[in-house]
Structures are given as structure tokens and as C-alpha cells.
C-alpha positions as a Markdown table, in Angstrom:
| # | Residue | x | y | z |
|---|---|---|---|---|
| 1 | Unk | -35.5 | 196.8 | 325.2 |
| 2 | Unk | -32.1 | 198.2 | 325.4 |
| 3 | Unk | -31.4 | 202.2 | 325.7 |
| 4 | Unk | -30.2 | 204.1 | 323.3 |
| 5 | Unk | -27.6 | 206.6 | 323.7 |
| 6 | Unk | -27.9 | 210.1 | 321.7 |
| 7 | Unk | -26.0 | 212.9 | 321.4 |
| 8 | Unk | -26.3 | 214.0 | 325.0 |
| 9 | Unk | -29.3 | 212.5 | 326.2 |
| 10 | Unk | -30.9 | 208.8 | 326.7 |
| 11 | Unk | -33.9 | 207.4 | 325.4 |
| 12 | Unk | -35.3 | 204.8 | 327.6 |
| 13 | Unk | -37.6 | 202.0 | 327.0 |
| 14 | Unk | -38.6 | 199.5 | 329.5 |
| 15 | Unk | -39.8 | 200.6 | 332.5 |
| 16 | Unk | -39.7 | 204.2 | 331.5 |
| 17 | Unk | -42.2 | 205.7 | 333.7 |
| 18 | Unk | -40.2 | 204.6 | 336.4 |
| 19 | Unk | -37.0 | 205.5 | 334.9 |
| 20 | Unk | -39.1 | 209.5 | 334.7 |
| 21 | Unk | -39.6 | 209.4 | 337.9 |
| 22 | Unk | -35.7 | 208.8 | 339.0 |
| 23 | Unk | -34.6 | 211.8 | 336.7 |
| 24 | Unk | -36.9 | 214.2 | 338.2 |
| 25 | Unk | -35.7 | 212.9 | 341.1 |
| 26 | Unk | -32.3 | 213.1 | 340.6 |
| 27 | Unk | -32.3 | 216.5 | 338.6 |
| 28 | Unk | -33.6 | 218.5 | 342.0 |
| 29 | Unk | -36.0 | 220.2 | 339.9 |
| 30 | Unk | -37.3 | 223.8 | 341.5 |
| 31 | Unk | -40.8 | 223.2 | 339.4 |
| 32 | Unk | -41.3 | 220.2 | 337.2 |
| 33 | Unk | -44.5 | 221.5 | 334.2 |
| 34 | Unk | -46.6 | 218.5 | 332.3 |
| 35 | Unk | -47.8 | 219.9 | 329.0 |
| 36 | Unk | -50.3 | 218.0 | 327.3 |
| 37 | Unk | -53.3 | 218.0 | 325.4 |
| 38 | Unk | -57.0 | 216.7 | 326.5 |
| 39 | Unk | -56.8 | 213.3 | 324.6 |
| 40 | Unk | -53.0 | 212.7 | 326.1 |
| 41 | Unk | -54.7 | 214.4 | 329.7 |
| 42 | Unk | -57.4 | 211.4 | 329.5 |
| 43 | Unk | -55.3 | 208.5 | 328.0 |
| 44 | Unk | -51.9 | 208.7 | 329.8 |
| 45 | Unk | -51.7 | 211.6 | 332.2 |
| 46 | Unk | -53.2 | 209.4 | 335.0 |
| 47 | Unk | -49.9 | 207.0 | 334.7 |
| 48 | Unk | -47.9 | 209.4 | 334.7 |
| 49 | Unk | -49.7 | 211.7 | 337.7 |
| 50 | Unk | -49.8 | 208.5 | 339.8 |
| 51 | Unk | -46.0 | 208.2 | 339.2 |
| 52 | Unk | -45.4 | 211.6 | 340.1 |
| 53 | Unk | -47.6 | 212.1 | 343.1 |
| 54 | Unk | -45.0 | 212.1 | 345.5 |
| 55 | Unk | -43.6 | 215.0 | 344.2 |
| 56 | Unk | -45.7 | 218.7 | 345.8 |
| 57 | Unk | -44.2 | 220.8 | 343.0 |
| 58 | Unk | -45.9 | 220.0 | 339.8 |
| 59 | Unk | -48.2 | 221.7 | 337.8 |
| 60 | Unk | -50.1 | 220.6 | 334.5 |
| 61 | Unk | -50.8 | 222.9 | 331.6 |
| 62 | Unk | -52.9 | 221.8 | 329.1 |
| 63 | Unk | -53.7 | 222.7 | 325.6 |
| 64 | Unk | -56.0 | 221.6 | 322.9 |
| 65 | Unk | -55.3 | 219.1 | 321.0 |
| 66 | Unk | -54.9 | 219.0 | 317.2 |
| 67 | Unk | -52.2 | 220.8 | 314.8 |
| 68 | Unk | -54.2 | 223.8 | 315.1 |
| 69 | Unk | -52.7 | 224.4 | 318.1 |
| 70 | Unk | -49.2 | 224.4 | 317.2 |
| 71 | Unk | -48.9 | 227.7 | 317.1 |
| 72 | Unk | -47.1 | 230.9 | 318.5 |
| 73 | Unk | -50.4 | 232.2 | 320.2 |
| 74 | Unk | -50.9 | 229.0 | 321.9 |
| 75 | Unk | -46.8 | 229.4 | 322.9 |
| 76 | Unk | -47.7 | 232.7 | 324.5 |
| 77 | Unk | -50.6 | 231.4 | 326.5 |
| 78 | Unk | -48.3 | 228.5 | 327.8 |
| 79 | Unk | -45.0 | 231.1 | 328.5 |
| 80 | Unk | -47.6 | 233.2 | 330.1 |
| 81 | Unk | -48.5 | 230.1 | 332.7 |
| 82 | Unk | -45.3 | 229.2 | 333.4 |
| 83 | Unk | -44.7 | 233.1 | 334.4 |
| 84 | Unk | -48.0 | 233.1 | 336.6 |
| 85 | Unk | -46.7 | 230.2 | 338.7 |
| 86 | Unk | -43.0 | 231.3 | 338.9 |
| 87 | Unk | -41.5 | 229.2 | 336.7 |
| 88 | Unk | -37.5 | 229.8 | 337.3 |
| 89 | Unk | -34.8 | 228.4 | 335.2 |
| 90 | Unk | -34.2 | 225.6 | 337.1 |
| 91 | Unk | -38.0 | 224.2 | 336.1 |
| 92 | Unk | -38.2 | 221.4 | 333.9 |
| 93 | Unk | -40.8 | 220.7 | 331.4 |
| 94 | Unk | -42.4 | 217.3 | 330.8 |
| 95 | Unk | -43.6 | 217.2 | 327.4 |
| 96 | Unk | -46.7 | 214.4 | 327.5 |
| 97 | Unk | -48.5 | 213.8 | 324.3 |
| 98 | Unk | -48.0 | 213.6 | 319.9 |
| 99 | Unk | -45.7 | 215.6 | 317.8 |
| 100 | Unk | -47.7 | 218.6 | 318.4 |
| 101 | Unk | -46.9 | 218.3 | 322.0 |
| 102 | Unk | -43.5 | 217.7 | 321.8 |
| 103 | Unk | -42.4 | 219.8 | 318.8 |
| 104 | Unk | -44.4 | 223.1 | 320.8 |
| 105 | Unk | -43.0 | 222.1 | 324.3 |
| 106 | Unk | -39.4 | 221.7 | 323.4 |
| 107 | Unk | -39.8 | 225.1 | 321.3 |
| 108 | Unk | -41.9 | 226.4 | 324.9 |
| 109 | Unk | -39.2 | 225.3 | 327.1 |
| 110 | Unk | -35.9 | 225.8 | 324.8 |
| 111 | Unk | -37.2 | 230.0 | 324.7 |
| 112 | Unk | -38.5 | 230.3 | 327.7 |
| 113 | Unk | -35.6 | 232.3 | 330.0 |
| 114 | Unk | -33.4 | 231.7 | 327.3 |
| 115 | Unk | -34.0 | 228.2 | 328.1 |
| 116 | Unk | -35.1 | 225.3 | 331.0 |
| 117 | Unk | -34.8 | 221.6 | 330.8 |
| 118 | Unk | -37.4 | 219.6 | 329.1 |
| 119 | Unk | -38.1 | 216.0 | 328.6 |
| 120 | Unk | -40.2 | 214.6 | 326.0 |
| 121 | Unk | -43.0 | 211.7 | 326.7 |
| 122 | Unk | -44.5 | 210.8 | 323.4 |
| 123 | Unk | -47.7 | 209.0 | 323.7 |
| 124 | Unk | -48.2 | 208.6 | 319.7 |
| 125 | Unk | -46.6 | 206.2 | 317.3 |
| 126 | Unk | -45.3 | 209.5 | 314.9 |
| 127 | Unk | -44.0 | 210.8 | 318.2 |
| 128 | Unk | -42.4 | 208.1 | 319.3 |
| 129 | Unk | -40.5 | 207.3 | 315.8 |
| 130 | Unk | -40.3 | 210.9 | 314.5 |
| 131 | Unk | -40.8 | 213.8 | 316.9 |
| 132 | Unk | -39.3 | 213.2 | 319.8 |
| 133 | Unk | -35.7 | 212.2 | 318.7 |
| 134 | Unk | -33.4 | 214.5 | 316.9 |
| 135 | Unk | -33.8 | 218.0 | 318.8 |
| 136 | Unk | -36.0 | 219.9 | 316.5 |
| 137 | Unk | -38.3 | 222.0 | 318.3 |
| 138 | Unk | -40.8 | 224.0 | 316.1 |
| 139 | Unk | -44.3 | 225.7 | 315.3 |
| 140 | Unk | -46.3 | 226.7 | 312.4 |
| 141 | Unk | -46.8 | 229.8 | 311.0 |
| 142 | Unk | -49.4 | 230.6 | 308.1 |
| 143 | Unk | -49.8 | 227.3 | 307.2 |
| 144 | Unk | -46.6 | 226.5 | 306.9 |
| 145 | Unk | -45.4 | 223.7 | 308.9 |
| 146 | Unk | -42.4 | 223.9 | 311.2 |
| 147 | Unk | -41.0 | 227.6 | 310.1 |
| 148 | Unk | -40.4 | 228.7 | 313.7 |
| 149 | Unk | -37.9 | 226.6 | 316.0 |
| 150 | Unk | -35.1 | 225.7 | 317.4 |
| 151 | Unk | -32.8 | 222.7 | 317.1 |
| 152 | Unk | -32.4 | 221.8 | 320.9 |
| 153 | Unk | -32.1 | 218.5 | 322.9 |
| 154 | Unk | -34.0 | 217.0 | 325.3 |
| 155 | Unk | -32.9 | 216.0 | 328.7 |
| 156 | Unk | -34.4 | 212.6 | 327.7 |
| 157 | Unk | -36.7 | 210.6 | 325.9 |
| 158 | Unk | -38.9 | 208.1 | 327.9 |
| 159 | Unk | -41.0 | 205.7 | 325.4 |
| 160 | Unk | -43.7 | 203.6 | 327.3 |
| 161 | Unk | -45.3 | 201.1 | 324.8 |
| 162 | Unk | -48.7 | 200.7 | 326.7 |
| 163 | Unk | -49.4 | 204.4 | 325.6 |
| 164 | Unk | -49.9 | 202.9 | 321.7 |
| 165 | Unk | -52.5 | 200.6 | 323.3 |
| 166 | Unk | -54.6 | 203.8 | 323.2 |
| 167 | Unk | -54.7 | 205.0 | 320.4 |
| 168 | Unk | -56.9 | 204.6 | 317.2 |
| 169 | Unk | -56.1 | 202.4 | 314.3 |
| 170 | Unk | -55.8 | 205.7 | 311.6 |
| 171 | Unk | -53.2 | 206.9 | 314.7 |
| 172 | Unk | -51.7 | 204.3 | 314.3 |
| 173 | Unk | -51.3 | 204.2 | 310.3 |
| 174 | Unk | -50.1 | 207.8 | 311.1 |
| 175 | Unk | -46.7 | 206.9 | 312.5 |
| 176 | Unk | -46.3 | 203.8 | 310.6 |
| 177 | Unk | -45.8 | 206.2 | 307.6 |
| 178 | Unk | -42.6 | 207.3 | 309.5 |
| 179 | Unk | -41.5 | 204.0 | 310.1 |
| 180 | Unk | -41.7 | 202.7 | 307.0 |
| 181 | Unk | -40.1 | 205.5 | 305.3 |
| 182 | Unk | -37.1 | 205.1 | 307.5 |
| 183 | Unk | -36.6 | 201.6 | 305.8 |
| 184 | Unk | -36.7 | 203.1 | 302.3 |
| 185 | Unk | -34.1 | 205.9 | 303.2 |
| 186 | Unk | -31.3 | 203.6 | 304.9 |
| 187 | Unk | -32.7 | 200.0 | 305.7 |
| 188 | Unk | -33.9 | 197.7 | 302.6 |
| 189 | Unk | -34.0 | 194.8 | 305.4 |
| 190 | Unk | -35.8 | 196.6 | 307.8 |
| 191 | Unk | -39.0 | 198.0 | 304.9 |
| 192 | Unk | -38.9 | 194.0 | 304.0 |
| 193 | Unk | -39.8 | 193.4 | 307.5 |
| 194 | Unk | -42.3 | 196.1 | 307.7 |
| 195 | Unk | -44.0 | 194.7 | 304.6 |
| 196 | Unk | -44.5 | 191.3 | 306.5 |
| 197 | Unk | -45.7 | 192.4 | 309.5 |
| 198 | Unk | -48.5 | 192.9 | 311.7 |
| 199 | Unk | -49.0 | 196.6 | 311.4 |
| 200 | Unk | -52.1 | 197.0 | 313.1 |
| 201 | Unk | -50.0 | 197.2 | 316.2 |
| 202 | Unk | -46.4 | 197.4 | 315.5 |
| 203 | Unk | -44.2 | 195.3 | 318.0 |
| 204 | Unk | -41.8 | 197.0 | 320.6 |
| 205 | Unk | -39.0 | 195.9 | 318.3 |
| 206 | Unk | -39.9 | 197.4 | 315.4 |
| 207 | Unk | -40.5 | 201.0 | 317.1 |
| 208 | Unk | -37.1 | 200.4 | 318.6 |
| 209 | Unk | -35.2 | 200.1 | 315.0 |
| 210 | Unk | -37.0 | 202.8 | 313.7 |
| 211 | Unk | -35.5 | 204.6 | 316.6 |
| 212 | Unk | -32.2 | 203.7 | 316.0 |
| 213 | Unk | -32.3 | 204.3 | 312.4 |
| 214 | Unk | -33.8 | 208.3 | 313.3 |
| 215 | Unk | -30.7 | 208.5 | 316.1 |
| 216 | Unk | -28.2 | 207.3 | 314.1 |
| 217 | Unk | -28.5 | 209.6 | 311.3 |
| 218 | Unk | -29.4 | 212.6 | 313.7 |
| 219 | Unk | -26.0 | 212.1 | 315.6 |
| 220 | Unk | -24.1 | 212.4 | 312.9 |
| 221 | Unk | -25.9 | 215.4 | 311.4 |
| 222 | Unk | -27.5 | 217.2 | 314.5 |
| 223 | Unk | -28.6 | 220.6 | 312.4 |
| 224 | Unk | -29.6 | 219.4 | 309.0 |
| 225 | Unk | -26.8 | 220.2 | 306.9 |
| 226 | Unk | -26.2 | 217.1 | 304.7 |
| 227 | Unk | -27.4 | 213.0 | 305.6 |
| 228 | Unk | -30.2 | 214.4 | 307.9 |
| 229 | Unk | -31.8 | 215.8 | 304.9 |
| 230 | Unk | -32.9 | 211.9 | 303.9 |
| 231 | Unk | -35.5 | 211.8 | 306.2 |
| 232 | Unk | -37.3 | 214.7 | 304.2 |
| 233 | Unk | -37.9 | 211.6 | 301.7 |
| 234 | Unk | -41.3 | 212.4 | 301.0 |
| 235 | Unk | -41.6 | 215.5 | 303.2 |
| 236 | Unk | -41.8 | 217.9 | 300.3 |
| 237 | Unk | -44.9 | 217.0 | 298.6 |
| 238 | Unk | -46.4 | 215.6 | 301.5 |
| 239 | Unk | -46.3 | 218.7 | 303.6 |
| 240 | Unk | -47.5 | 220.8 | 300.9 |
| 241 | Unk | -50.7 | 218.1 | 300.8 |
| 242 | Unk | -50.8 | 218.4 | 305.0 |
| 243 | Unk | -50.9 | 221.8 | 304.8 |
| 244 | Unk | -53.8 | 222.1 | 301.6 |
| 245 | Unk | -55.9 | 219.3 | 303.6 |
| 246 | Unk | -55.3 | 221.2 | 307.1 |
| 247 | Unk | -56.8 | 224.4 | 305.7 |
| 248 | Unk | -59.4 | 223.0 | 303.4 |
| 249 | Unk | -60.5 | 219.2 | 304.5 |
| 250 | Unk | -63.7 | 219.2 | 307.3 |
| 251 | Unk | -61.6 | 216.1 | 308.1 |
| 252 | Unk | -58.0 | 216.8 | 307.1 |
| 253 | Unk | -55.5 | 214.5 | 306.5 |
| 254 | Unk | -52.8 | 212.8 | 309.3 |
| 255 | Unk | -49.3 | 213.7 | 309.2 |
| 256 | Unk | -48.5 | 209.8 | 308.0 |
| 257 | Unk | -51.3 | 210.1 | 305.4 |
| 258 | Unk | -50.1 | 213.0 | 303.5 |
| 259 | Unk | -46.4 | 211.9 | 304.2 |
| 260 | Unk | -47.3 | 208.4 | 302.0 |
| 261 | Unk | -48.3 | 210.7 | 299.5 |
| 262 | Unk | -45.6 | 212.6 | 299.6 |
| 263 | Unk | -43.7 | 209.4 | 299.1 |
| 264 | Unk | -45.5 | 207.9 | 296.2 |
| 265 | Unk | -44.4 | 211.2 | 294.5 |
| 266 | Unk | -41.0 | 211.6 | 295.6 |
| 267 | Unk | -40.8 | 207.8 | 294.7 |
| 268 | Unk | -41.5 | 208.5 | 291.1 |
| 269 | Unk | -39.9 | 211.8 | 291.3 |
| 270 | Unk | -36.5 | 209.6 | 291.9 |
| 271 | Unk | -37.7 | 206.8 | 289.0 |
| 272 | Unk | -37.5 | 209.6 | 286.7 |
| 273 | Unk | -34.6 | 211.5 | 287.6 |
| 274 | Unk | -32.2 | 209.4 | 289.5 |
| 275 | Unk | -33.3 | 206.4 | 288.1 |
| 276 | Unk | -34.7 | 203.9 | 291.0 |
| 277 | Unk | -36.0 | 200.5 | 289.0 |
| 278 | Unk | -39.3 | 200.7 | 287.9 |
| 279 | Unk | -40.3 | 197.7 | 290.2 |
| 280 | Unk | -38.9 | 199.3 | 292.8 |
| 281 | Unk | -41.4 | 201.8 | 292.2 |
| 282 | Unk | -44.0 | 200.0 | 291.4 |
| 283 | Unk | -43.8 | 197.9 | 295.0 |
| 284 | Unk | -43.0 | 201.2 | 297.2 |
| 285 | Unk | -46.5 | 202.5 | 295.5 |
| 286 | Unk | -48.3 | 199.1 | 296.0 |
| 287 | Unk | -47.3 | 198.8 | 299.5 |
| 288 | Unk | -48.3 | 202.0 | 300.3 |
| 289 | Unk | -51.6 | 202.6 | 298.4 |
| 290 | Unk | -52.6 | 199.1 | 300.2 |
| 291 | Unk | -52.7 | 200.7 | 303.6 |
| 292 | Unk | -53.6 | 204.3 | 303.3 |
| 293 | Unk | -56.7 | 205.3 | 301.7 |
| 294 | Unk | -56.8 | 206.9 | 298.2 |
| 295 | Unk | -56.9 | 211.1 | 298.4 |
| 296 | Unk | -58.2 | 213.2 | 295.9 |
| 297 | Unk | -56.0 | 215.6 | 294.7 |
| 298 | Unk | -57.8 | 218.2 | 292.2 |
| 299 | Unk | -55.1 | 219.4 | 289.0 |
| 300 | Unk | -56.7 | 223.3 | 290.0 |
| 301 | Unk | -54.9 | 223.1 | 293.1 |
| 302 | Unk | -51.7 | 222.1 | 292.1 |
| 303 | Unk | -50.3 | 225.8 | 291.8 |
| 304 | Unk | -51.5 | 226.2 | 295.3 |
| 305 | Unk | -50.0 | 222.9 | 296.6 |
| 306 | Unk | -46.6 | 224.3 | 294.8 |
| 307 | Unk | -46.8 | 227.1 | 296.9 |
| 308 | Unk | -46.6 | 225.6 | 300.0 |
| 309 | Unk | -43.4 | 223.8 | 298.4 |
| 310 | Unk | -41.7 | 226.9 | 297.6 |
| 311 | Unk | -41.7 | 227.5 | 301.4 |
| 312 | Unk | -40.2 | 224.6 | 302.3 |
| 313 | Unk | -37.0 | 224.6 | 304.5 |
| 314 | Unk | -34.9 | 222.5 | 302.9 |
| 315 | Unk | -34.8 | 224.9 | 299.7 |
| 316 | Unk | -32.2 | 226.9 | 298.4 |
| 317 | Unk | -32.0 | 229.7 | 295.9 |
| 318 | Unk | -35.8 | 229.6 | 295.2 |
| 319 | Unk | -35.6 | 225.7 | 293.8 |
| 320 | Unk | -37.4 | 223.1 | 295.6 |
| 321 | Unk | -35.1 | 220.7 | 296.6 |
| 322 | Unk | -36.3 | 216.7 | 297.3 |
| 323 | Unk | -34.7 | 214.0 | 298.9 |
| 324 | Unk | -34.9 | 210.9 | 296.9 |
| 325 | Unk | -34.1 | 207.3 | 296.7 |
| 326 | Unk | -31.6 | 205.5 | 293.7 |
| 327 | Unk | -32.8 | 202.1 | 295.4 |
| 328 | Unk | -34.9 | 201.2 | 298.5 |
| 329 | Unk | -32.5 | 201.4 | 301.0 |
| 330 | Unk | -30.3 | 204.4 | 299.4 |
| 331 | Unk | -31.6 | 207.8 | 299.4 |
| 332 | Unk | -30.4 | 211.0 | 297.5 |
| 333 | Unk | -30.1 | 214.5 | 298.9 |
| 334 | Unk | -30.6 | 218.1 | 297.4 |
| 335 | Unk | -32.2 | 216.8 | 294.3 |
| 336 | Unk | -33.8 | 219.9 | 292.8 |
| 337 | Unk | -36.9 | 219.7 | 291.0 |
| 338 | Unk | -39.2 | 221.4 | 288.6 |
| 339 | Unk | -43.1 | 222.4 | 289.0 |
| 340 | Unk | -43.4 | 220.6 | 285.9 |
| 341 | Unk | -42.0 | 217.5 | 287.0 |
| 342 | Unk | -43.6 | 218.0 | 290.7 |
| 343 | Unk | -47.2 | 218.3 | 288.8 |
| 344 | Unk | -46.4 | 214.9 | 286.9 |
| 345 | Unk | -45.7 | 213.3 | 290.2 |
| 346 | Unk | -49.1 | 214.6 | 291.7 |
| 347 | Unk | -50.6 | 213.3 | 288.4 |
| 348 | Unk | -48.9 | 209.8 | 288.7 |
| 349 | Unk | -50.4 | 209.3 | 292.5 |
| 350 | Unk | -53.9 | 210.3 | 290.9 |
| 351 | Unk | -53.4 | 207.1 | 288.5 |
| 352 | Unk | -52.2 | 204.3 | 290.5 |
């Protein structure tokens, strides 16, 4: 699988345990730091450790796993560590694990001394297509997803396929959300291939397109100030469902899950008001609804869920703003929409 170039980093493929090893190597590294999580610390830290076990200088710091821990107490507990074994600013930080692990590491590693190198591992399909490329670091705060970060750049991105081999099926349907909304934004082709697919287990090549697709729009807008806005397509509502399941759901909803919610809205959201065809909508809804299961989403909540809108980033002047799509394959920025029309969205997922 070839490499792909970014900004100022590479994100390998094949061999790319090896190819970790040979940066570490090369970078003369003062302390190299693996963060990860207990699941990633049972799954995939022994291929890694084995790789690395010719290097005396490496310490692991390990966290609990689960959004719950991306937060700013759990970033003071990991700064504190790297402080207690004398981590200088030539350390670099290996970020193992999901989005949680490499969104909080990068943020970890991008404040710590103003800064240190990190490299991002992700062992999860959402990591892999979403988290790991692009350069946003970030925690939560209140609920609400993402509000503290930093937009910087790994050192590189090492994808090892045989770390998807590990992970359960509802993992699995977690990043696929990702993927397929990165046909819908850019690549009509690319969601027609999704749709025939196995996606039990999606092939190398299709992780590797959805890669692409998230580096070629990130290049060209590093900070979020105009295309990078498309792959919010579905983010709005989706988040504010994420973050209402995460604080009120015994077993809350996955990031993919409440994303293909979010998209099933923001999909009728664009029928209505930048007028995608009607069967357009009606297959991005059937798709959708065939692989994620149904969610109950009460009408007394809907205030709340608005809320968590208001506080999205990507709003301006107090107006929720969506990204959208005018076909599959052609998406819409800074579309701004009203609670009213946001509650008939919620109300239209309820029904199909």
C-alpha cells in the first residue's frame, strides 16, 4: 500500500511497525513515551514492545480507556508522568490506541514544554480514517466534545492493518461511519463502493482511500477555515446525540453510531434546504439505517440535544451552522439552521 504524503509528515502503510521502529531510530530520541489505554495495552502493545525492545529508553503510560477519559484531569496525570521520569524536549511521544488516545496524546505532547514530538499509532478503524490524520489535537470539556486543542501535526502516522483484526464488530461499524461519510462529502464513486462491500471487515484498500480523501482535503485547509468544514457533514447533530447518550446511556452510543445519525439528519436537513433529490435521500437513509441499529431519541430532550449544538465549534454569531450535501458526492459549507428545522430533522430519523 503506497504512502501518503501530508503536509509535513508521512503516513505509512505496509510494514509500518518496522517503518516505527526506523524513525525512532533515526530521530535520536532522548526518551521515546507509549500512551495507551488497557484494551490497546492487551491487543497491540505487545507488537509494538517486541519491536521496540532494543531500545533501553522507553517508558509506557497508560490510561483508561473510554471517552471518559479524554479529559484535562486525565492530561495532568499524564504531564505529571512525563515530569516524574524527566521527560525533556527532545522526548517523543508514541500515541498507541483510538481517537481518544490520539486526540489526548497529540494535545499531551503538543503542550507539554511548549511542545515534543509525537507520533500517532491508531489501533481503531475511526482512528485510523478520522483521528489520526489532519493535526487536530483535542479534549472534552463539560460534555462538550473537542472544545480544548490544538491544531498540530504529527511526526507521522504508522497504520498497521493486523490491529483491525482485533477489534469487535460494533468497533468496527464505529469507523465505517467515517468512511462512508467521506464518500458522501467528496467521492460518489467511492460511497457506491462502500455500499457493495464487505463491511464486516473493510479491505486495506478501502481504509487507504478514505485516507486520501481525509488528507487531501486537510492539506488544502490545515485549520478549518473553509473545505475542511465538509467533513462536519453530520457532526452537528451527531455530536450533540454522542454527547446526550455519553452522559445519560448505561451503554452510550459509539462515535460512528451517533455520527450516522447525525447524518440521516443533516441528510434531510440538505433535502430541505439545499435541495439534494429525494432519492438521494431516501438511499443515504436506507443505507445507513441497514447497518446501525435504530436509537431512540425522546421529543423532551430535544431542547437539551440543541444545547449541545449551540456549543458547537463550527458556529458563528450564535447560529448553528451544518455542513451539507446538494448531491452525494458534493457537500455544502456554513449552512445555517434553525432549532425548528433541527427538531424536524430529529423527528424525520424517529420515522424512517
Amino acid at each position: 500500500m503506497q504512502t501518503i504524503q501530508s503536509d509535513s509528515y508521512r503516513i505509512f502503510f505496509d510494514n509500518s511497525i518496522t517503518q516505527l521502529v526506523n524513525f525512532v531510530t533515526e530521530g535520536n530520541y532522548s526518551r521515546v513515551f507509549i500512551l495507551t489505554d488497557e484494551n490497546t495495552g492487551e491487543h497491540c502493545l505487545p507488537i509494538v514492545k517486541q519491536q521496540l525492545d532494543a531500545f533501553d529508553n522507553f517508558d509506557i503510560i497508560e490510561v483508561n480507556a473510554g471517552e471518559e477519559s479524554k479529559n484535562i484531569d486525565f492530561c495532568v496525570g499524564i504531564w505529571k508522568m512525563l515530569i516524574d521520569f524527566g521527560a525533556d524536549r527532545k522526548a517523543l511521544m508514541i500515541n498507541l490506541g483510538g481517537g481518544v488516545i490520539t486526540d489526548m496524546g497529540g494535545f499531551v505532547a503538543s503542550t507539554y514544554k511548549r511542545g515534543i514530538d509525537f507520533v500517532q499509532v491508531p489501533t481503531t478503524l475511526l482512528s485510523q480514517v478520522d483521528a489520526s490524520v489532519g493535526g487536530k489535537t483535542g479534549v472534552d470539556l463539560d460534555g462538550v466534545k473537542n472544545i480544548i486543542g490544538t491544531f498540530t501535526q504529527p511526526k507521522a502516522v504508522f497504520m498497521h492493518a493486523d490491529f483491525l483484526k482485533t477489534l469487535p464488530a460494533r468497533q468496527i461499524l464505529s469507523g465505517l461511519a467515517e468512511m462512508l461519510k467521506h464518500g458522501l462529502i467528496v467521492d460518489a464513486a467511492y460511497w457506491d463502493q462502500l455500499k457493495t462491500s464487505d463491511l464486516s471487515q473493510p479491505s486495506a484498500q478501502l481504509v487507504h482511500r478514505s485516507v486520501e480523501i481525509k488528507n487531501e482535503v486537510v492539506i488544502e485547509d490545515p485549520h478549518e477555515k473553509g473545505i475542511r468544514k465538509a467533513l462536519n457533514f453530520g457532526h452537528t447533530v451527531g455530536h450533540a446525540v454522542e454527547t446526550w447518550s455519553l452522559m445519560n446511556d448505561e451503554d452510550p452510543l459509539s462515535h460512528g453510531e451517533a455520527i450516522a445519525i447525525g447524518m440521516i439528519c443533516e441528510a434531510w436537513l440538505s433535502n430541505k434546504k439545499i435541495g439534494l433529490p429525494d432519492n438521494e435521500l431516501t438511499e443515504i437513509t436506507q443505507v445507513l439505517n441497514s447497518l446501525y441499529p435504530k436509537y431512540k431519541i425522546d421529543e423532551s430532550i430535544f431542547p437539551t440535544l440543541l444545547e449541545h449544538m449551540l456549543k458547537d465549534k463550527k458556529n458563528q454569531n450564535g447560529q448553528i451552522n451544518c455542513t451539507l450535501l446538494k448531491h452525494i458526492g458534493r457537500y455544502s459549507i456554513d449552512n445555517v439552521c434553525t432549532a425548528d428545522e433541527l427538531y424536524e430533522s430529529l423527528r424525520y430519523y424517529a420515522t424512517v
